[in-house]
C-alpha positions in Angstrom: 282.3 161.6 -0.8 281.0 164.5 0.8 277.3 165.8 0.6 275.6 168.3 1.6 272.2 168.1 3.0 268.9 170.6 3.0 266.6 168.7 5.2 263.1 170.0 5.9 261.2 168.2 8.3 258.2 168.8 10.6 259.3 170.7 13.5 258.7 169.0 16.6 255.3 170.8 17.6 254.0 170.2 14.5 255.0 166.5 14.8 252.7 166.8 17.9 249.9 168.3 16.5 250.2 165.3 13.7 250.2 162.7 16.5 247.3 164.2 17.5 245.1 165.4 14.4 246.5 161.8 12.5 248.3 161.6 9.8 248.5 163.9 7.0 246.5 163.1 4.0 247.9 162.4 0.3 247.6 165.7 -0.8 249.4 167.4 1.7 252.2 164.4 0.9 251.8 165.5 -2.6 252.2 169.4 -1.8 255.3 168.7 0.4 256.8 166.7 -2.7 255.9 169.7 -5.1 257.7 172.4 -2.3 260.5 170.4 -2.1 260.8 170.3 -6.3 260.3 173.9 -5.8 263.8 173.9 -3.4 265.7 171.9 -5.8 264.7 174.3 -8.8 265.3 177.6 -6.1 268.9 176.1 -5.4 269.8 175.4 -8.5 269.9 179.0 -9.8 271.8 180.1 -6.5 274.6 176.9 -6.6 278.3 178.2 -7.4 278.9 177.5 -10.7 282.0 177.3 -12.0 282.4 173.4 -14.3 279.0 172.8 -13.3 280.0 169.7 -11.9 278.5 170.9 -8.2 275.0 172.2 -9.9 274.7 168.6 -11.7 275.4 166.4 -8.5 272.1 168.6 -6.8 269.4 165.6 -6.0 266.4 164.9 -4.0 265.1 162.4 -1.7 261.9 162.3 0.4 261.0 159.7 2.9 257.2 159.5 5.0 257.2 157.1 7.7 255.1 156.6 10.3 253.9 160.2 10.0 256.9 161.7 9.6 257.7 163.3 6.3 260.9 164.2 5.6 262.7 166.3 2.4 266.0 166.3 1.2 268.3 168.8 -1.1 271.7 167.3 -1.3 275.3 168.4 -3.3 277.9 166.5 -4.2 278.6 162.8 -4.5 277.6 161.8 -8.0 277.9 163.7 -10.8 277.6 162.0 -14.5 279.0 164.0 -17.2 280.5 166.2 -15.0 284.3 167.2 -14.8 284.3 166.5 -11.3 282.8 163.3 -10.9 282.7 162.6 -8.1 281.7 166.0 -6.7 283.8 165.8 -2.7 284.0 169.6 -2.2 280.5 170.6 -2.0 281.2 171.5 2.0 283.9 173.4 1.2 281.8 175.7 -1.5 279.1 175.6 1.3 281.6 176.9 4.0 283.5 179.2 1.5 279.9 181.2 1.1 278.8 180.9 4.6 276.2 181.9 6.0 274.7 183.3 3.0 275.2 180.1 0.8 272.7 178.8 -1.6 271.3 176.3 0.8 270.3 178.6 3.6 269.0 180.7 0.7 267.2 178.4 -0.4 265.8 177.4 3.4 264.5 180.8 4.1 263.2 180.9 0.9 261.0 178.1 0.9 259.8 178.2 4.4 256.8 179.6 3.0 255.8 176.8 0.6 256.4 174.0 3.0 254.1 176.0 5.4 251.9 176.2 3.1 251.6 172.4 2.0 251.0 171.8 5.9 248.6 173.8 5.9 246.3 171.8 3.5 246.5 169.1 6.6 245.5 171.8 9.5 242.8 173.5 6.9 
């Protein structure tokens, strides 16, 4: 299986800063999970789309522990209903399109938004 991966985590000064101003508060946990909705819903109108198999496999997954939260946007892998199920050539769409492919699209794109839930914690 091969996935592809969009992570968007707190950078390590940040981290820091965290360490050192605590833990961020619900909200800002609930703004990160809205920003990182807000990435899935971005990529999916920039994925390749050609059976739609790639497009359907797109997930998320979020993780905070101890302090650290962390967001996922990932291709390939499962894909129900798909013609392609399993999706195992999400890399090689990714590579085909490099470095302008959806997921770096998508990155610079939402940059903004993730700032921007952080900054509900540094106020």
């Amino acid at each position: 299986m091969s996935t592809f991966i969009f992570e968007t985590t707190l950078p390590v000064m940040i981290a820091e800063v965290v360490r050192i101003t605590g833990h961020p508060e619900p909200i800002t946990i609930h703004r990160l999970e809205q920003a990182l909705q807000g990435a899935m819903d971005y990529s999916q109108m920039l994925v390749p789309v050609d059976t739609g198999s790639l497009r359907n496999s797109g997930i998320t997954e979020s993780d905070y522990d101890d302090g650290v939260w962390e967001g996922i946007v990932s291709y390939g892998g499962s894909s129900p209903g798909g013609v392609n199920d399993p999706v195992e050539y999400a890399h090689y769409v990714k590579a085909y399109y490099a470095p302008n492919d959806w997921l770096t699209q998508t990155r610079e794109a939402m940059s903004p938004l993730f700032a921007a839930a952080m900054q509900s914690h540094f106020g």
